[in-house]
Every structure is written in C-alpha cells, then in structure tokens.
N, CA, C and O of each residue as an XYZ file, in Angstrom:
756
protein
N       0.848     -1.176      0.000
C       0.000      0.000      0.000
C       0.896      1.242      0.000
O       1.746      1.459      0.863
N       0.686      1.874     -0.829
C       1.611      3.029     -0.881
C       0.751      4.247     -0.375
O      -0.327      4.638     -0.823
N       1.866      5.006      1.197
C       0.853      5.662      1.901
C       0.459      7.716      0.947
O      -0.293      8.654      1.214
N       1.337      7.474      0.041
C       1.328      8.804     -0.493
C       0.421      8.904     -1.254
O      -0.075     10.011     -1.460
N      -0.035      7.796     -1.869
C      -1.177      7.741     -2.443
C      -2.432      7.539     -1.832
O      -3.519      7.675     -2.394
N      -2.233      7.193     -0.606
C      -3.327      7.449      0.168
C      -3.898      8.511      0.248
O      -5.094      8.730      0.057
N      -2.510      9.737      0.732
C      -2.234     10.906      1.208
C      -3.375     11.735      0.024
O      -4.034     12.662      0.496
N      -3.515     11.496     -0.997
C      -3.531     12.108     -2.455
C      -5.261     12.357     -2.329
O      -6.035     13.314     -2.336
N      -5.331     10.794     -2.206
C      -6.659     10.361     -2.421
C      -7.663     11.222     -1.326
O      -8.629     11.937     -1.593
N      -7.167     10.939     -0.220
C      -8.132     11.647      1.198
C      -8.546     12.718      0.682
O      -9.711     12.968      0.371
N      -6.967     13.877      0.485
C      -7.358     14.923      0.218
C      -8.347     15.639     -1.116
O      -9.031     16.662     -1.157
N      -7.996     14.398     -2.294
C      -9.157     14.464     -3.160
C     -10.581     14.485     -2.678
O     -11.389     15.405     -2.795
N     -10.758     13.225     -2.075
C     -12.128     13.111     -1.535
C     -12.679     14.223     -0.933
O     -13.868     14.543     -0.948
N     -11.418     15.010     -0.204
C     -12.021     16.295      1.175
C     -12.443     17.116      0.057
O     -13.414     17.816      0.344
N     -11.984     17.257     -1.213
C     -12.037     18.788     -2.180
C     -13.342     18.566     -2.651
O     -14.046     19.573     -2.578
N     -13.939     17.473     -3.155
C     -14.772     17.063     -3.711
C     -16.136     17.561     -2.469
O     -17.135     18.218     -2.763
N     -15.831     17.094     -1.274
C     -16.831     17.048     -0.131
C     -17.009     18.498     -0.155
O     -18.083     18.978     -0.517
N     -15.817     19.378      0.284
C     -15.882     20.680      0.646
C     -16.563     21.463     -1.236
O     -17.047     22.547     -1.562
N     -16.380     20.781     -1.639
C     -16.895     21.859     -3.304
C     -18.419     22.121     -3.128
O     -19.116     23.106     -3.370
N     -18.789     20.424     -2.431
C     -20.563     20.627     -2.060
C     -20.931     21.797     -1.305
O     -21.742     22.697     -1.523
N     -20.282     21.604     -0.538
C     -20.645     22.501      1.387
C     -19.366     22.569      1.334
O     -18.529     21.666      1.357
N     -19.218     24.039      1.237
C     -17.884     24.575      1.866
C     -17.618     24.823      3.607
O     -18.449     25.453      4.262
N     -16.399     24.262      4.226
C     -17.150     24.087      5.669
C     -15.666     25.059      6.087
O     -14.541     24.998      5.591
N     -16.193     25.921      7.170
C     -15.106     26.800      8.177
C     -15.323     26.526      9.359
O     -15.819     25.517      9.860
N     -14.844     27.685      9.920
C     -14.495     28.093     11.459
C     -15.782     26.895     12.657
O     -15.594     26.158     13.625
N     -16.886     27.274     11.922
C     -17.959     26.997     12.483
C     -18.243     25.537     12.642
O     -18.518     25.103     13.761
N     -18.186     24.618     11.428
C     -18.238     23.417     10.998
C     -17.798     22.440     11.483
O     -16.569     22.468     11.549
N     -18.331     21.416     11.929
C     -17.258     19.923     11.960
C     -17.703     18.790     11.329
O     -18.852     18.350     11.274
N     -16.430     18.248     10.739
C     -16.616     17.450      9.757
C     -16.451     15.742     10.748
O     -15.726     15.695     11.742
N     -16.880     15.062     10.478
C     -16.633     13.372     10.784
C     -16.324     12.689      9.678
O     -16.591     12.684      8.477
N     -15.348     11.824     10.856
C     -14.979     10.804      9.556
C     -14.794      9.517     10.546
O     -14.420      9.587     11.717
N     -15.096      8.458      9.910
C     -15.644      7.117     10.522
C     -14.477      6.265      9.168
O     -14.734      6.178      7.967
N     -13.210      5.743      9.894
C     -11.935      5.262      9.314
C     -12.176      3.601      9.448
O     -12.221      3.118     10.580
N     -12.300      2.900      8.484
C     -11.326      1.560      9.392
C     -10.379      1.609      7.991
O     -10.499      1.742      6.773
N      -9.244      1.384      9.145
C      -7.830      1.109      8.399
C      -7.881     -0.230      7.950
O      -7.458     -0.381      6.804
N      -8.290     -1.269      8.547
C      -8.180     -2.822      8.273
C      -8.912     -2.477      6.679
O      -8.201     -2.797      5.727
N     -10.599     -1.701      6.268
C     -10.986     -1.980      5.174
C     -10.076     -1.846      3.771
O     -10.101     -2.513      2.737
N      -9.078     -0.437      4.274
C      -8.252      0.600      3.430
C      -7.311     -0.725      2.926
O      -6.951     -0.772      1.749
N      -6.937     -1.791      3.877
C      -5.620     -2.500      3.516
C      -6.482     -3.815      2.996
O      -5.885     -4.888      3.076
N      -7.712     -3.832      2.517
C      -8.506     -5.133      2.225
C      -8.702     -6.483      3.063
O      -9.021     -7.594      2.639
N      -8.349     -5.965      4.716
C      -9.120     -6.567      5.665
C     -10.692     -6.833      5.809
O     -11.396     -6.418      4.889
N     -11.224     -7.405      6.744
C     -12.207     -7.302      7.216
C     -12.206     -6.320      8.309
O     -11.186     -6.324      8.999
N     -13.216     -5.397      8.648
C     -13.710     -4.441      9.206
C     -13.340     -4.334     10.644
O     -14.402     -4.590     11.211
N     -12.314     -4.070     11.695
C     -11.977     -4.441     12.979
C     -10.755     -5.611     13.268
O     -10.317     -5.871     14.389
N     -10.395     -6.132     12.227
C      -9.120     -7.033     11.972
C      -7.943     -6.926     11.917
O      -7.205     -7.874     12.185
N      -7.373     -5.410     11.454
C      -5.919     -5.713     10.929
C      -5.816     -4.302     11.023
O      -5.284     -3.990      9.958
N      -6.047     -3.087     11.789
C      -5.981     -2.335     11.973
C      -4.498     -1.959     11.666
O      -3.657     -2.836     11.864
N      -3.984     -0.409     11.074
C      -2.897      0.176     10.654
C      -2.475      1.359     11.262
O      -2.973      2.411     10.862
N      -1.725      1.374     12.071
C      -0.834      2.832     12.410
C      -0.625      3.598     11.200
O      -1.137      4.717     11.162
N       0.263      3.050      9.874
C       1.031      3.642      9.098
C      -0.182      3.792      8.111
O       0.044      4.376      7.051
N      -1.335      3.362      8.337
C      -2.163      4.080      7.102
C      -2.987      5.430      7.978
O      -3.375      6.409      7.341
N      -3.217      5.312      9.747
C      -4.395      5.755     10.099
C      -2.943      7.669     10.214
O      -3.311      8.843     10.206
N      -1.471      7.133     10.300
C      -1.138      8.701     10.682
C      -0.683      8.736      8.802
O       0.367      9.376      8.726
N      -1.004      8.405      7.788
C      -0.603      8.830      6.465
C      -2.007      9.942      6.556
O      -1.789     11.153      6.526
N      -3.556      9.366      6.677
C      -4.754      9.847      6.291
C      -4.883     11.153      7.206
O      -5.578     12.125      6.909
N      -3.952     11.004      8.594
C      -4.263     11.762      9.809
C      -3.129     13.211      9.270
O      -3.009     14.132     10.078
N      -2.651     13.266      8.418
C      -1.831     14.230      8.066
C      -2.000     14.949      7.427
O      -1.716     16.138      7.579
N      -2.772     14.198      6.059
C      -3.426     14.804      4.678
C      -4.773     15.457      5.476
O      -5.020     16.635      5.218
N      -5.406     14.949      6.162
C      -6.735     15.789      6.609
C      -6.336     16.997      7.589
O      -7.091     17.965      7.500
N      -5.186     17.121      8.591
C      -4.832     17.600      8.930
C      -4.282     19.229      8.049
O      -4.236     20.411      8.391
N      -4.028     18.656      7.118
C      -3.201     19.539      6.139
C      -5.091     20.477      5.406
O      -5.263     21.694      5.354
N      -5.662     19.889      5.173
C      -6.812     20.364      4.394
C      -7.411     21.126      5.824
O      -7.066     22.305      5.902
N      -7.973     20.792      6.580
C      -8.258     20.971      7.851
C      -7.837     22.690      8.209
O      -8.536     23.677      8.440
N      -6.291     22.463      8.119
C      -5.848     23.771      8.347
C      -6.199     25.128      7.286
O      -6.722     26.242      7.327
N      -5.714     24.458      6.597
C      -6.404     25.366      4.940
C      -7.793     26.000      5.080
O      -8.061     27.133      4.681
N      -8.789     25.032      5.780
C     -10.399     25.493      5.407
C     -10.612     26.062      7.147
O     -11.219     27.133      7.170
N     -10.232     25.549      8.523
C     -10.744     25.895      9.531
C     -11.518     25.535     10.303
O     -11.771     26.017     11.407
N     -12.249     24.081      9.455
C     -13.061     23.524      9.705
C     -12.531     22.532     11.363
O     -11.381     22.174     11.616
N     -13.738     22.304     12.222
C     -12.785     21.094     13.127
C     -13.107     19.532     12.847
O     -14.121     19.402     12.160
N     -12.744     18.821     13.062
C     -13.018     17.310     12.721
C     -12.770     16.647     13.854
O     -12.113     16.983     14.839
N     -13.590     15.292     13.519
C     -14.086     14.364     15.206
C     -13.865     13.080     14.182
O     -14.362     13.043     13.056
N     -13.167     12.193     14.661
C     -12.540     10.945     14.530
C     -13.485     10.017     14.973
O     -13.654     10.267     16.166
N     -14.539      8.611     14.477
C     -15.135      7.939     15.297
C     -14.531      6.748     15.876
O     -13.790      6.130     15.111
N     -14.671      6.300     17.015
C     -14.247      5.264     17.371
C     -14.966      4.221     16.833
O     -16.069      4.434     16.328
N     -14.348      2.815     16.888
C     -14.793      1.587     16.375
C     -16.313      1.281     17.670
O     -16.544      2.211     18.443
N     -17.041      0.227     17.753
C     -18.357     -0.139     18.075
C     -17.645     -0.494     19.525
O     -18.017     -0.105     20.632
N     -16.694     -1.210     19.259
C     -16.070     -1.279     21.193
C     -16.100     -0.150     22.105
O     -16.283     -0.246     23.318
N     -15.879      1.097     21.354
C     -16.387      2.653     22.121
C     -17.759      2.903     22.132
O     -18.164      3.901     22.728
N     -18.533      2.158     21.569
C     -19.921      2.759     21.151
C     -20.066      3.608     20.124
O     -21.191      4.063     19.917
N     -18.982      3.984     19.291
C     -19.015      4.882     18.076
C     -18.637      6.371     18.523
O     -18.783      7.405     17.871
N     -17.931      6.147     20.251
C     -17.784      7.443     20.630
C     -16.898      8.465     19.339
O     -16.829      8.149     18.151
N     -16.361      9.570     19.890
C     -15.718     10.110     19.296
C     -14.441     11.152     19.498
O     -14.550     12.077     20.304
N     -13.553     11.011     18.936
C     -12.403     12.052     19.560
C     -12.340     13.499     18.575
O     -12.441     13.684     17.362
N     -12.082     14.553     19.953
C     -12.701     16.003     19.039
C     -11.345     16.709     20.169
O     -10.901     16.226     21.211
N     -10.973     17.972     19.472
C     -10.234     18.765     20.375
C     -10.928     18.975     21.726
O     -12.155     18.962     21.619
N     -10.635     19.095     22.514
C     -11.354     19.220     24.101
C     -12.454     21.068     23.581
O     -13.612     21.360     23.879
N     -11.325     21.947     22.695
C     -12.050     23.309     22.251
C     -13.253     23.010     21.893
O     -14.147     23.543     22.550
N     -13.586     22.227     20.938
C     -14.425     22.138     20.110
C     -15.483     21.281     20.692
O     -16.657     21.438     20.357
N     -15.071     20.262     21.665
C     -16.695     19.690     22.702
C     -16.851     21.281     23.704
O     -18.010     21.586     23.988
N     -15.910     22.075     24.119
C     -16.480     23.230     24.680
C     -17.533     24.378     23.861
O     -18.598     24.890     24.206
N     -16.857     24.481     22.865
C     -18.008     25.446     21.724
C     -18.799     24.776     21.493
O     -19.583     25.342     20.732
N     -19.215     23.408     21.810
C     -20.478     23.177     20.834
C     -21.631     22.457     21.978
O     -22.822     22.155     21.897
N     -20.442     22.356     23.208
C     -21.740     22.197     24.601
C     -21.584     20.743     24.529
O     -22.664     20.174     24.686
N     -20.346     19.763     24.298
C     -20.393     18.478     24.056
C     -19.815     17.846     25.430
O     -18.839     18.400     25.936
N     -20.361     16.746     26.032
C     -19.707     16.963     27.014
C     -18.551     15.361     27.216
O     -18.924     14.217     26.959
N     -17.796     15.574     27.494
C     -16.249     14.765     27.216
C     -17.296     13.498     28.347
O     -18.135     13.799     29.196
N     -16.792     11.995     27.894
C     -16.656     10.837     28.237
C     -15.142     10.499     29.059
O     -14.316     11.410     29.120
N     -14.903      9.464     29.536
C     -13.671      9.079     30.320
C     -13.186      7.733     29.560
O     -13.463      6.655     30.084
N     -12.554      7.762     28.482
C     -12.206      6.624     27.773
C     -10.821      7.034     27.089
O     -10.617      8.244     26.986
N      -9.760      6.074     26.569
C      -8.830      6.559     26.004
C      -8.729      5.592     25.139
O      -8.498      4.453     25.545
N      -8.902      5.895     23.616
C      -8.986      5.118     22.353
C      -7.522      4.017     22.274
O      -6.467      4.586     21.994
N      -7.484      2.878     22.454
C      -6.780      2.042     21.845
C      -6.625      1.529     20.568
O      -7.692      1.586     19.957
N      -5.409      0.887     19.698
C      -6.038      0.487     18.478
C      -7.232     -0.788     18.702
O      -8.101     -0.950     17.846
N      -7.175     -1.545     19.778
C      -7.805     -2.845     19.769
C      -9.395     -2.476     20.188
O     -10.302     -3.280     19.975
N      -9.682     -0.802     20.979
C     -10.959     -0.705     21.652
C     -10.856      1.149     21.233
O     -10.532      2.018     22.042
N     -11.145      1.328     20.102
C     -11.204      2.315     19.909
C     -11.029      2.599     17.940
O     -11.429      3.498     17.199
N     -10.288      1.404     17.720
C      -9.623      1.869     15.932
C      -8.203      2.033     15.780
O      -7.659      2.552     16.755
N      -7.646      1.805     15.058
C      -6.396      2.859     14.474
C      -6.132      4.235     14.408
O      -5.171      4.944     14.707
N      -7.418      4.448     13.861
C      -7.589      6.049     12.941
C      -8.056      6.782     14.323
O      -7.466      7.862     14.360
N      -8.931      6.611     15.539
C      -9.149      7.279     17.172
C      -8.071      7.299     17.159
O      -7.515      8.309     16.727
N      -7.273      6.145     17.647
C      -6.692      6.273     18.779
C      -5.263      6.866     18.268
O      -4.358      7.036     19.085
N      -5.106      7.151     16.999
C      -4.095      7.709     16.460
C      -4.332      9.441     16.467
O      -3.423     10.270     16.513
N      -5.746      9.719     16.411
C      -6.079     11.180     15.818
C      -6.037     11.555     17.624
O      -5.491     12.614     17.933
N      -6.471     10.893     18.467
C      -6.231     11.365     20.247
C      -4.655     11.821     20.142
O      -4.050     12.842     20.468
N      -4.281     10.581     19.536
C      -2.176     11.120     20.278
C      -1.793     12.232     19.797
O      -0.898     12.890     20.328
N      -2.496     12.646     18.585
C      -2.324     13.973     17.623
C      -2.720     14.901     18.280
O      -1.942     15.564     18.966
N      -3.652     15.082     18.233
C      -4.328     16.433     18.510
C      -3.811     17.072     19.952
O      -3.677     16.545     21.056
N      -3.699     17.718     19.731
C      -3.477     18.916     20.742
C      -3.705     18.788     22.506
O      -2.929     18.795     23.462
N      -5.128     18.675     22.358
C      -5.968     18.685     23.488
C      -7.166     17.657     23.408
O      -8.250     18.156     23.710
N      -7.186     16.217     23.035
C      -8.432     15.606     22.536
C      -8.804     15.051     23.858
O      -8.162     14.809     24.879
N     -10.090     14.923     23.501
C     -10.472     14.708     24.356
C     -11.921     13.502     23.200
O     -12.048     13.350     21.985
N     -12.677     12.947     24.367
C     -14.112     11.681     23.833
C     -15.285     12.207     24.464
O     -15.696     12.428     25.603
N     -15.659     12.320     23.282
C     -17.619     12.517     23.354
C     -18.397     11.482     22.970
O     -17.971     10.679     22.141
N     -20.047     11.323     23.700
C     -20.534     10.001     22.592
C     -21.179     10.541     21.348
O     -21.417     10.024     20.257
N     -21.301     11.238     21.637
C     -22.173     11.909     20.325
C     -21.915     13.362     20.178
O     -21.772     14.163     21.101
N     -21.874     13.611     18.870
C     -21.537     15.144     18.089
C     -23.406     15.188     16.735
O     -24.195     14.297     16.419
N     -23.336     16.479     16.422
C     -24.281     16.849     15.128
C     -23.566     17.566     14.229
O     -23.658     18.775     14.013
N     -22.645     16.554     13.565
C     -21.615     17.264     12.134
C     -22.387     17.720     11.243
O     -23.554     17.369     11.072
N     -21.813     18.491     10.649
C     -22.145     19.232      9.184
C     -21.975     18.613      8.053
O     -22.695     18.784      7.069
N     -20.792     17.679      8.126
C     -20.662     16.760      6.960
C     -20.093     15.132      7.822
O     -20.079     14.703      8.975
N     -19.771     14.747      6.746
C     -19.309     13.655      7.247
C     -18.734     12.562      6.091
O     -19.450     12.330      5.117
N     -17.094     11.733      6.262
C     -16.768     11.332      5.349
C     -16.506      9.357      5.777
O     -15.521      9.012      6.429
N     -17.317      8.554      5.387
C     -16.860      7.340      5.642
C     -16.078      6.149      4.939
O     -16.573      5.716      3.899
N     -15.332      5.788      5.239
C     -14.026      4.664      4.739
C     -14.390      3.488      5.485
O     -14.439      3.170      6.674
N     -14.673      2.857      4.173
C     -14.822      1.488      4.798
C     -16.582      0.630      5.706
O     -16.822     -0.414      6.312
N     -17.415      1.919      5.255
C     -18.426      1.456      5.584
C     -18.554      0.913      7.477
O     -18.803     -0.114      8.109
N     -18.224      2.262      7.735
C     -18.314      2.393      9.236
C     -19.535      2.447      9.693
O     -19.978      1.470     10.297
N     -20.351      3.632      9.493
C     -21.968      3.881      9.600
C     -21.592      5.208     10.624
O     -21.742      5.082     11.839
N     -21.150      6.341     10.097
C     -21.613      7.583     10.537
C     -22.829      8.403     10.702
O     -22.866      9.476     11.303
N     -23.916      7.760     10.066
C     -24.881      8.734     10.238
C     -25.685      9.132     11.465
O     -26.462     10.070     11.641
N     -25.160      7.874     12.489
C     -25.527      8.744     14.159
C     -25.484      9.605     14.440
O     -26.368     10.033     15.182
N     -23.995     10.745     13.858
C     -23.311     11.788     14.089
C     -23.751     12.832     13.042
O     -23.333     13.978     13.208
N     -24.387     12.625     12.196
C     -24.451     13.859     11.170
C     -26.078     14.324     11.723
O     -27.043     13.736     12.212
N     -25.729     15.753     11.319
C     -27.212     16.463     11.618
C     -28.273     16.217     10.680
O     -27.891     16.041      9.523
N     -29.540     16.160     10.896
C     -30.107     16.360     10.375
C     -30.271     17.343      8.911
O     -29.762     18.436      9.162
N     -30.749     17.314      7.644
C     -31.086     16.462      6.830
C     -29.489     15.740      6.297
O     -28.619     16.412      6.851
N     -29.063     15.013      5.732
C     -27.799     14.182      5.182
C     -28.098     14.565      4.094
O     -29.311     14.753      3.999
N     -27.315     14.854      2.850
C     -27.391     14.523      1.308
C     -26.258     14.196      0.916
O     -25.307     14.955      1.102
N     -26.098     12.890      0.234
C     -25.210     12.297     -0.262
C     -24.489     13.119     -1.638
O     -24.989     13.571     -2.668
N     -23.122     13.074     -1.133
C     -22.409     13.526     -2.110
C     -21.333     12.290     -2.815
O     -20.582     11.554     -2.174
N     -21.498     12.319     -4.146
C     -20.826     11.470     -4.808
C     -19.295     11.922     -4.803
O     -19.041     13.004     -5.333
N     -18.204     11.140     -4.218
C     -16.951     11.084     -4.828
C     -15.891     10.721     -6.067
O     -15.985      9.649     -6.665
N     -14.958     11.634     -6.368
C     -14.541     10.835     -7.746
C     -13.987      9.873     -7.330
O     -13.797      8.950     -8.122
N     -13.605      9.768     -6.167
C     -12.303      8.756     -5.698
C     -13.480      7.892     -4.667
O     -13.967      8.309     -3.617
N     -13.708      6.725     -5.272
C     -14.970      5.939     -5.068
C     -14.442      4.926     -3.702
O     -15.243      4.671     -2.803
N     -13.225      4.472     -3.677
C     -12.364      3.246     -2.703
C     -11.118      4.385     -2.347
O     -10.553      5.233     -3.038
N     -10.999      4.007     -1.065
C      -9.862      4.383     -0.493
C      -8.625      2.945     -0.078
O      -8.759      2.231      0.916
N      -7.703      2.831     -0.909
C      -7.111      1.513     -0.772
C      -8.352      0.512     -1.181
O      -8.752      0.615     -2.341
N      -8.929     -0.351     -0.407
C      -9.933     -0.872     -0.899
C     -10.976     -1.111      0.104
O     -11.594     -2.136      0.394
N     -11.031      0.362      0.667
C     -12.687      0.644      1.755
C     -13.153      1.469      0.469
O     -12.552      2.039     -0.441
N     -14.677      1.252      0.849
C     -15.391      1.855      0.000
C     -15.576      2.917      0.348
O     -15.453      3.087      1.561
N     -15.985      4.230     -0.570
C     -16.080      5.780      0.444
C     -17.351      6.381     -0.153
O     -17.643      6.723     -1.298
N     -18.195      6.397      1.338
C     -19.293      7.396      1.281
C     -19.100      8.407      1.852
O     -18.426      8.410      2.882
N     -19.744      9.757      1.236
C     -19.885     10.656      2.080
C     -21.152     11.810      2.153
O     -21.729     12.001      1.083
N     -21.449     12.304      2.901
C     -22.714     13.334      3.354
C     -22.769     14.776      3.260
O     -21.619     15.031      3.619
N     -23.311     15.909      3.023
C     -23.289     17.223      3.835
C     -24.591     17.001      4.404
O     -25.359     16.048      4.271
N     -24.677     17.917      4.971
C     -26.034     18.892      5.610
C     -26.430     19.604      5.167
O     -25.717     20.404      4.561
N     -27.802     19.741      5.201
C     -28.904     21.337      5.023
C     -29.804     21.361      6.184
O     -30.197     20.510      6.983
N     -29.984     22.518      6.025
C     -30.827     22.560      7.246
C     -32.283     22.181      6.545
O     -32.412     22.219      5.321
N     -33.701     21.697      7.709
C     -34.445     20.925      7.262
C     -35.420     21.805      6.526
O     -35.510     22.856      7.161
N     -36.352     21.828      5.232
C     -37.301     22.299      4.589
C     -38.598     22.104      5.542
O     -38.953     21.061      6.090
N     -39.155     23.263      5.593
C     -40.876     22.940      6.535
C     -41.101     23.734      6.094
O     -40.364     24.510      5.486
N     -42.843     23.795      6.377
C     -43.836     24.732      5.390
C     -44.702     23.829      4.630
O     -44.445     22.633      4.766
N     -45.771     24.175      3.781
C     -46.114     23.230      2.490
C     -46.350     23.964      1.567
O     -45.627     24.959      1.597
N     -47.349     23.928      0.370
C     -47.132     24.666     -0.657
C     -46.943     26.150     -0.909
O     -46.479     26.628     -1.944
N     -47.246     26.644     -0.127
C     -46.867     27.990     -0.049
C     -45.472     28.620      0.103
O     -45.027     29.660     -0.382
N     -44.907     27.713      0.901
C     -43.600     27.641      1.570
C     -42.751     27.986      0.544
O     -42.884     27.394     -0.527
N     -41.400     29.333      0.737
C     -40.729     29.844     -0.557
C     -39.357     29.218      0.674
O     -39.424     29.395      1.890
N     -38.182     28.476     -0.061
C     -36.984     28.279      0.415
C     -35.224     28.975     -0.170
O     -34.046     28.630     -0.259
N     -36.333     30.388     -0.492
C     -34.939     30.793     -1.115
C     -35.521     32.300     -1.174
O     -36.606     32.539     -1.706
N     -34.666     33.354     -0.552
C     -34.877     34.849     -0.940
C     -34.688     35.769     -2.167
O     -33.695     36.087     -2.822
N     -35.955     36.071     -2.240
C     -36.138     36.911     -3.749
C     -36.107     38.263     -3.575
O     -36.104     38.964     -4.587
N     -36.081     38.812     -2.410
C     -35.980     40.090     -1.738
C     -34.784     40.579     -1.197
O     -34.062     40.050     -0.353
N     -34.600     42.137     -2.042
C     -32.991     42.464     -1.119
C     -32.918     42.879      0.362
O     -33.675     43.590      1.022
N     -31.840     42.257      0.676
C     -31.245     41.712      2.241
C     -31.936     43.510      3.038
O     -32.588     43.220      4.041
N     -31.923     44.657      2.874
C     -32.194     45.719      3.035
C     -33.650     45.714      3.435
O     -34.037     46.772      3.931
N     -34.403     44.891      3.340
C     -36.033     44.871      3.106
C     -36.634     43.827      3.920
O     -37.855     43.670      3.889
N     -35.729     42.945      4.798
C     -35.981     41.835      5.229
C     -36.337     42.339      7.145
O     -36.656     41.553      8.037
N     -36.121     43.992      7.284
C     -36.146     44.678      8.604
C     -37.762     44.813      9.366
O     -37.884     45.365     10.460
C-alpha cells in the first residue's frame, strides 16, 4: 500500500466534499476510518498505524487550509464514541466521556487522531455538518439532520469503499412555503 497515495486520495475526496458545502471556522466534519478496510481486511481485523497517521496528516493539512474542526469515530467497542479537540466539545456544549482510544478498543484512525491532537479529548455523540466514511463504518448517528449524499470521484480508499454526506438545514412549510430569498437583504427589517 503506498501511503502517499493514500495521502492524495483523502485529500481528493475532502475537495470534492468541501466543493458541495464549503465548511469553516464553524463546521465539523466526521470521519468514521477503518484502516483494516483501506488495507482489504475485514472491518476491525488488521488495523494500521502507518495508514491511520498517512490519512491523519493529509486531513490535517486540508483541515488547516479550510478551519473547519473534525471528530474521529471510534470503532463499536467505544460505542461509536468520538475524539474532538477538548475546544471544540467546549463550543459546541459536548460533554467529554472518560475513555482513552486504543487500536484494539477504539480503531487505528481514534486512537491515532487522540495522540495527535493537541488537546483531545471523547464525546458520545456530536451533530456534524458533513461527514466522510471509509470502509463502511456507519456515521450517520453523528451527522445532523437532513444528510445529502455527495458522490466522490475517488470511489475506494485503498480498498474501503467511500461514502460521504453534507447537511442542510431541514425544509418545513407546504405549498406555499418559498426556500430561497427573492428580496434584497435591506427589506428583510
């Protein structure tokens, strides 16, 4: 497995995600990793250091660029918890769990993105804005309400399959209901 091409691919996938929904300051993105799928394991089997800090670098690198924050999910042995900067469960009112991600009870890609980060800290649950999955994890616990699937060009990562999501906020009203302003911003007082 060549990890530079990993490196390539992630960040493809992120450009593609972010072209949908451009995400900043405000935003957090999820991503639900198994390294075992990336190396054509079975799902929780063969977990990878050297693939989970290749992917943990390239997102890192995009990450910085856009501003956005990102939450790592743990494998089903956490409950699908999640690792987030300790900042970012404070801005968003999340409140930290007492667990420390292993590769064997937590993933590769947790318990690698905890040793990274700064200040991480585990939540069980977050409401992302987007969300990117490798390997057919099942993120959609974590994404907010409504999901719309965004197609990637880069379809397999190594050989996990890759879905991914944004958000909108939800449509209500019924026929009358207008979801888009036809009136200048000046007039809306």
């Amino acid at each position: 497995m060549k990890m530079e091409q990993l490196r390539q691919d992630i960040s493809s996938i992120m450009e593609d995600l972010l072209a949908a929904k451009p995400l900043g300051e405000n935003h957090i993105l999820v991503f639900g990793t198994s390294t075992s799928e990336i190396i054509g394991k079975r799902i929780g089997s063969a977990g990878s250091e050297e693939v989970a800090a290749a992917l943990y670098g390239a997102i890192e690198e995009v990450r910085q660029e856009h501003g956005f924050s990102v939450a790592f999910q743990c494998c089903e042995h956490l409950n699908r918890a999640l690792v987030i900067e300790r900042e970012t469960a404070e801005r968003f009112g999340w409140p930290e769990v007492t667990v420390v991600p292993v590769p064997r009870a937590g993933g590769a890609m947790a318990s690698h993105a905890f040793r990274q980060m700064r200040d991480a800290v585990v939540v069980e649950t977050i409401q992302a804005d987007a969300g990117i999955d490798i390997g057919d994890t099942f993120i959609g616990m974590h994404i907010k309400p409504v999901a719309v699937p965004i197609r990637p060009r880069t379809k397999q990562l190594g050989e996990a399959h890759v879905t991914m999501a944004v958000t909108r906020p939800k449509l209500i009203g019924g026929s009358r209901a207008v979801y888009e302003r036809t009136w200048p911003e000046e007039s809306c007082h």
